[in-house]
C-alpha positions in Angstrom: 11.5 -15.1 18.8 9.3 -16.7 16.0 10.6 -17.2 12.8 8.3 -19.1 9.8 9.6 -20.3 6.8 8.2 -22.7 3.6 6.1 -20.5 2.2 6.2 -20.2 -2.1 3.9 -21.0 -5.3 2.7 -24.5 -5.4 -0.4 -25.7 -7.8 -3.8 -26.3 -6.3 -3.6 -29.9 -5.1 -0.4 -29.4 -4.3 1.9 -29.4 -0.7 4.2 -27.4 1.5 5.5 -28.1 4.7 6.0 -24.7 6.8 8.5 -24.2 9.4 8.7 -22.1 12.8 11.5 -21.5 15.0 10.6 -20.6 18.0 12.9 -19.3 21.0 12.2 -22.2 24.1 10.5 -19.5 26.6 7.5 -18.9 24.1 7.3 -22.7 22.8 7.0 -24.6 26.0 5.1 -21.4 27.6 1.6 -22.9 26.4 -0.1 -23.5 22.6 1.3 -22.2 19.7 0.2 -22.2 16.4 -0.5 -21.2 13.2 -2.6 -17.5 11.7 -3.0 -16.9 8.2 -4.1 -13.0 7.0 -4.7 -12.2 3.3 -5.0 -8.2 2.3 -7.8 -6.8 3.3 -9.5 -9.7 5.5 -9.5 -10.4 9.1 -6.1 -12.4 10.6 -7.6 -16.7 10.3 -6.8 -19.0 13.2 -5.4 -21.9 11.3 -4.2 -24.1 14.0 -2.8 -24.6 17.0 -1.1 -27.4 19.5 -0.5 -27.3 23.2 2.9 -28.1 24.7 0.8 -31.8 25.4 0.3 -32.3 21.6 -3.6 -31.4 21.6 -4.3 -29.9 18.4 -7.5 -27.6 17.3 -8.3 -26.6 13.8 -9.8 -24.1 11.5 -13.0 -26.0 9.7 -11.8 -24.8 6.3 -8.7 -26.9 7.1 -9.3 -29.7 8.5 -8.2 -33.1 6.8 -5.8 -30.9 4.5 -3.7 -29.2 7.0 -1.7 -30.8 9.9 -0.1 -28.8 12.8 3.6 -30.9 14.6 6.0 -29.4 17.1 9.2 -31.1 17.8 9.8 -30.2 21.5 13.6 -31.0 21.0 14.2 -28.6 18.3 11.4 -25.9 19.6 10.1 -25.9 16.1 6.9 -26.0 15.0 5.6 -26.9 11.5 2.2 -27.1 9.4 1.8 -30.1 6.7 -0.1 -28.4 4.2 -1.9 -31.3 1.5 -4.3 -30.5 -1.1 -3.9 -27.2 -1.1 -6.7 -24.6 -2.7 -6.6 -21.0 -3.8 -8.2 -19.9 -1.0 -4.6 -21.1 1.2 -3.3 -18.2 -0.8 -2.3 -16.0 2.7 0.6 -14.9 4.7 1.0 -17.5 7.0 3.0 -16.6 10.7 3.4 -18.2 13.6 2.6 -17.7 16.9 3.6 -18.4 21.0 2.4 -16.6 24.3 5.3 -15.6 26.9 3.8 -14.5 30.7 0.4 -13.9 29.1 1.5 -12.2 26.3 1.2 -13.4 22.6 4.2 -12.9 19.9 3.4 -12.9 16.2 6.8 -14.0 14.1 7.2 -12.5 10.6 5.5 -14.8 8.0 5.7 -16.6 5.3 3.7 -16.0 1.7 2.3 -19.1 0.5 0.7 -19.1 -2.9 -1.6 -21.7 -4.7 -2.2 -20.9 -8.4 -1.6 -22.6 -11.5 
């Protein structure tokens, strides 16, 4: 039902552009958005966007990272610019269907030199 994809090994300073497939049920339900979990630590909020286009954001993000959907294509997608070490995380998408929320498999994204 969600599927991300993009992830890899970039150098700080560096970009990626993930990608989510959603199915249409989940993306035009209500937000979805973006989590990010590295071993060990709590599951982040990154971002997320309604079906209207408002967007919210993590403070540790913001200015760096930019959440788009493209309602035609129920896809979602996260800009990622200037990226950090810290980014290093597993980043998955997510949608809510009849008031339940679906996590897809994610996608490793790694920021090392």
């Amino acid at each position: 039902q969600l599927q991300a994809s993009g992830g890899g090994l970039v150098q700080p300073g560096g970009s990626l552009r993930l990608s989510c497939a959603a199915s249409r049920s989940i993306f035009n339900s209500k937000s979805v958005g973006w989590y990010r979990q590295v071993p060990g630590q709590e599951r982040e909020l990154v971002a997320r966007i309604t079906p209207g286009g408002s967007v919210h954001y993590a403070g540790s993000v913001q200015g760096r990272l930019t959440i788009s959907r493209d309602n035609a294509k129920n896809t979602l997608y996260l800009q990622m610019n200037s990226l950090k070490p810290e980014d290093t995380a597993v980043y998955s998408c997510f949608g809510f269907y009849w008031g339940r929320e679906y996590v897809g498999q994610g996608t490793l994204v790694t920021v090392s030199s």
